[in-house]
N, C-alpha and C positions, 0 to 999 in steps of 0.2 A: 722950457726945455722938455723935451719928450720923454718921456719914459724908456727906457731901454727894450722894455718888454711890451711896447705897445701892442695894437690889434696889425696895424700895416704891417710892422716890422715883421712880425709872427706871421704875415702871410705869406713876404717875401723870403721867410728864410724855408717856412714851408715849401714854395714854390723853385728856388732852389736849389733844395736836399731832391725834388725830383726831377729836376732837368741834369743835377747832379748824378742820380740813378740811371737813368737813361744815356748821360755819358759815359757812366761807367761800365755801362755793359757793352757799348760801343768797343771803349777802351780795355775791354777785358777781352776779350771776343778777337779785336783787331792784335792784340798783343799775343794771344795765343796760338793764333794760325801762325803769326811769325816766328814766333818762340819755337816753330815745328821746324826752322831752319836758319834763324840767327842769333846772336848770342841775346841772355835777356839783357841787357841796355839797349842795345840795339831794337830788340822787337819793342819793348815799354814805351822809346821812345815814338815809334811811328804811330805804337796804339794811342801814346798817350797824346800828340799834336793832331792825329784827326778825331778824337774823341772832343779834342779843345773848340777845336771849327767848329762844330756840332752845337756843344757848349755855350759859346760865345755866343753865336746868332740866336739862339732860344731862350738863354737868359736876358740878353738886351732887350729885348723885344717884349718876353712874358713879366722874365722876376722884375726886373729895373725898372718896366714902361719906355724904352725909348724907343723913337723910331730908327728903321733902319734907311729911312732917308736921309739923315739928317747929315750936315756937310762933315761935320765930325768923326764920321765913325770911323773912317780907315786912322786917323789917331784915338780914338775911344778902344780900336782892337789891338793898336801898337800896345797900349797902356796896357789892355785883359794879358795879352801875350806876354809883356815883361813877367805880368806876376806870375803869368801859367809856367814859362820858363823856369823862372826859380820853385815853381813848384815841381815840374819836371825833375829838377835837381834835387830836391826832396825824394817824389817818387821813385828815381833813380837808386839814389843812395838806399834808400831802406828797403826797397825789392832787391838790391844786390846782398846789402847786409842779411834780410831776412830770408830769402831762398837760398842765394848761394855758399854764404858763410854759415847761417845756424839750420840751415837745411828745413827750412821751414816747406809745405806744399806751396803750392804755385799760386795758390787762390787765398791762402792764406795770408801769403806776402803780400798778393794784390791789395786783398780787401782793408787790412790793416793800412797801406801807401796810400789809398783811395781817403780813406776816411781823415788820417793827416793832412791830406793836401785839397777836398773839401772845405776843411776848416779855414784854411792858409785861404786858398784862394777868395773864398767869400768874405771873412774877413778884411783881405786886400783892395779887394773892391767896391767894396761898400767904405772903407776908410778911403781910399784912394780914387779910385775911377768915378764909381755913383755917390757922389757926397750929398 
C-alpha cells in the first residue's frame, strides 16, 4: 500500500493546486465581468463552467497523465463534470451566502468557494475519476 504522502502524489496535488490557480483566475476574471451585469449565481455560474473546460483538459493531460486521445474521455469529462457540478453547487451556495447574505467583498467570497471546492473537486477525482 502507498503511503498517503508519497513523492507522485505530492507532485500531483502540487500540479493541481496550479492548474487549480490558473482556473481560478479564469473563473474570477470571467465571473466578474459578468457580475458587472447579472446576478451573482448567474455570473459564478458561467465563470465557473468555462474556468472547468480549462480545468479539465489541463489537469487530465499534466496532473493525471492521460491522454487526450484516449476513447474515454468524453465519459472521463462526463465523470470531471458531475463532480464540478456539485461543486458548482457548493460555489454557488457559499458565494451567495458569503457576499450576499453576510456581505462579504466579492473576492473574499470567491477565494474562500475556490478554495472549498479545489478541495471537493480533487478529492472527487482522484477517488472517483483517476483511481
Amino acid at each position: 500500500m502507498t503511503h498517503w504522502l508519497d513523492r507522485d502524489r505530492l507532485l500531483r496535488v502540487w500540479r493541481y493546486v496550479q492548474v487549480g490557480v490558473a482556473s481560478a483566475i479564469v473563473d474570477f476574471a470571467v465571473t466578474w465581468i459578468c457580475f458587472q451585469f447579472l446576478p451573482i449565481v448567474a455570473a459564478n455560474t458561467i465563470g465557473f463552467l468555462t474556468a472547468n473546460l480549462l480545468n479539465f483538459w489541463v489537469a487530465h493531460g499534466w496532473v493525471f497523465r492521460r491522454s487526450h486521445s484516449e476513447s474515454g474521455l468524453f465519459i472521463t469529462y462526463t465523470a470531471v463534470l458531475l463532480i464540478s457540478a456539485i461543486g458548482l453547487v457548493i460555489s454557488n451556495m457559499l458565494v451567495w451566502f458569503l457576499i450576499a447574505q453576510l456581505g462579504l467583498g466579492f473576492f473574499v467570497g470567491k477565494i474562500v468557494a475556490a478554495i472549498v471546492v479545489l478541495i471537493w473537486n480533487y478529492s472527487a477525482r482522484s477517488k472517483f475519476v483517476y483511481k
